[in-house]
C-alpha positions as semicolon CSV with decimal commas, in nm:
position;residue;x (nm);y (nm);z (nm)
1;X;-0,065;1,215;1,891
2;X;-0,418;1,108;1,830
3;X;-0,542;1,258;1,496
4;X;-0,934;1,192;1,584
5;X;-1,040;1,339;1,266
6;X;-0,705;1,237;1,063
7;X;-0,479;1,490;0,855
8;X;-0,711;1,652;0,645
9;X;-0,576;1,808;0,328
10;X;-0,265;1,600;0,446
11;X;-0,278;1,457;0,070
12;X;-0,411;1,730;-0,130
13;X;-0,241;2,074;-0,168
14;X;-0,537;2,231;-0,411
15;X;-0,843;2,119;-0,138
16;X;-1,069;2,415;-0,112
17;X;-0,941;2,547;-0,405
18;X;-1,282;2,624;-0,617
19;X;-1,534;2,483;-0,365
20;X;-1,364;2,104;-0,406
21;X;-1,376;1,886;-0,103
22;X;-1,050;1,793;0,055
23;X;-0,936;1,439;-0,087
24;X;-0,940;1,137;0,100
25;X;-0,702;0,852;0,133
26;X;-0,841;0,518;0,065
27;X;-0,641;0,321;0,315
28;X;-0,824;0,041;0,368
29;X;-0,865;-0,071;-0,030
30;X;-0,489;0,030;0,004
31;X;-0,470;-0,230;0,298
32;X;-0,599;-0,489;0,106
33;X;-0,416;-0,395;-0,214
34;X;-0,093;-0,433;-0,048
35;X;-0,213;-0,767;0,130
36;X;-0,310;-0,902;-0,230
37;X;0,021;-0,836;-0,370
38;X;0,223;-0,962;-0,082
39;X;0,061;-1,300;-0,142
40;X;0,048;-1,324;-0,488
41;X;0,379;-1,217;-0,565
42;X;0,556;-1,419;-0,276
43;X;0,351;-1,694;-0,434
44;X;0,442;-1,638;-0,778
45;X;0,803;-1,569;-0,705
46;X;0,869;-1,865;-0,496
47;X;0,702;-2,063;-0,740
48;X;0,908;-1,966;-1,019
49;X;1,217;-1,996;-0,890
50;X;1,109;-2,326;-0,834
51;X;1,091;-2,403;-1,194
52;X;1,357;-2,470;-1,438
53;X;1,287;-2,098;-1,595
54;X;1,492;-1,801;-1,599
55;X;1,526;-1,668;-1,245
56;X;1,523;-1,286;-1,278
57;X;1,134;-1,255;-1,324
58;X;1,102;-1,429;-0,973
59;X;1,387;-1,198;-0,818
60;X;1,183;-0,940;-0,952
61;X;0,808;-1,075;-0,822
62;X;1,038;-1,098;-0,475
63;X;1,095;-0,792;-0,489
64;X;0,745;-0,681;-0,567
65;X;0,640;-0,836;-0,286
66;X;0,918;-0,671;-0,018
67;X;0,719;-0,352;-0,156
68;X;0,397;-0,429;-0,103
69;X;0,556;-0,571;0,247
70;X;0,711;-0,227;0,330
71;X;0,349;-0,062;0,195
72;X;0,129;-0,294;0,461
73;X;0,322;-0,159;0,715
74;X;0,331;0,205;0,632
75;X;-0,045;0,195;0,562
76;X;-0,102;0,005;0,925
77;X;0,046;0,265;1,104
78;X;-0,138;0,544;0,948
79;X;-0,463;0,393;0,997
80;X;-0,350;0,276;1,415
81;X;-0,282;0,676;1,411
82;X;-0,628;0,734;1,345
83;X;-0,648;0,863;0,958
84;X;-0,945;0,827;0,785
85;X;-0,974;0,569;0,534
C-alpha cells in the first residue's frame, strides 16, 4: 500500500474534536532517538561489563539497547511506507 499522505489521525483518537488539528508523529526525531540510544547504550553496556563492576546494570543497558534496536526498525518501516514525519 502506498500511504502518499500517511495515516492521518492514525495516532490520535480526539483529532477534530474542538477544531484541534490531527497530531503528527515525529518519526524522524524518533529515528534519531532510537539511533542515539542504540549506540550509547551498546557502548555503555559493553563497556561495563568490561569492568570489574557489578554486571546487571550492563545486562540492563543491553537490553536498552535491543529496544531501541527493535524501535529503529519499527520506525524505518513506517517512514519506507510513506508516513509523515
Amino acid at each position: 500500500m502506498d500511504y502518499s499522505q500517511g495515516l492521518p489521525d492514525h495516532h490520535d483518537p480526539t483529532a477534530g474534536i474542538g477544531g484541534a488539528a490531527p497530531a503528527r508523529s515525529a518519526l524522524t526525531l524518533r529515528l534519531w532517538l532510537a539511533s542515539f540510544g542504540l549506540v550509547f547504550c551498546l557502548g555503555a553496556g559493553l563497556l561495563w561489563l568490561a569492568s570489574d563492576l557489578p554486571a546487571w546494570p550492563g545486562v540492563v543497558l543491553l537490553a536498552l539497547a535491543a529496544v531501541a534496536a527493535v524501535d529503529l526498525v519499527v520506525v524505518a518501516r513506517r517512514k519506507a511506507r510513506g508516513e509523515p514525519g
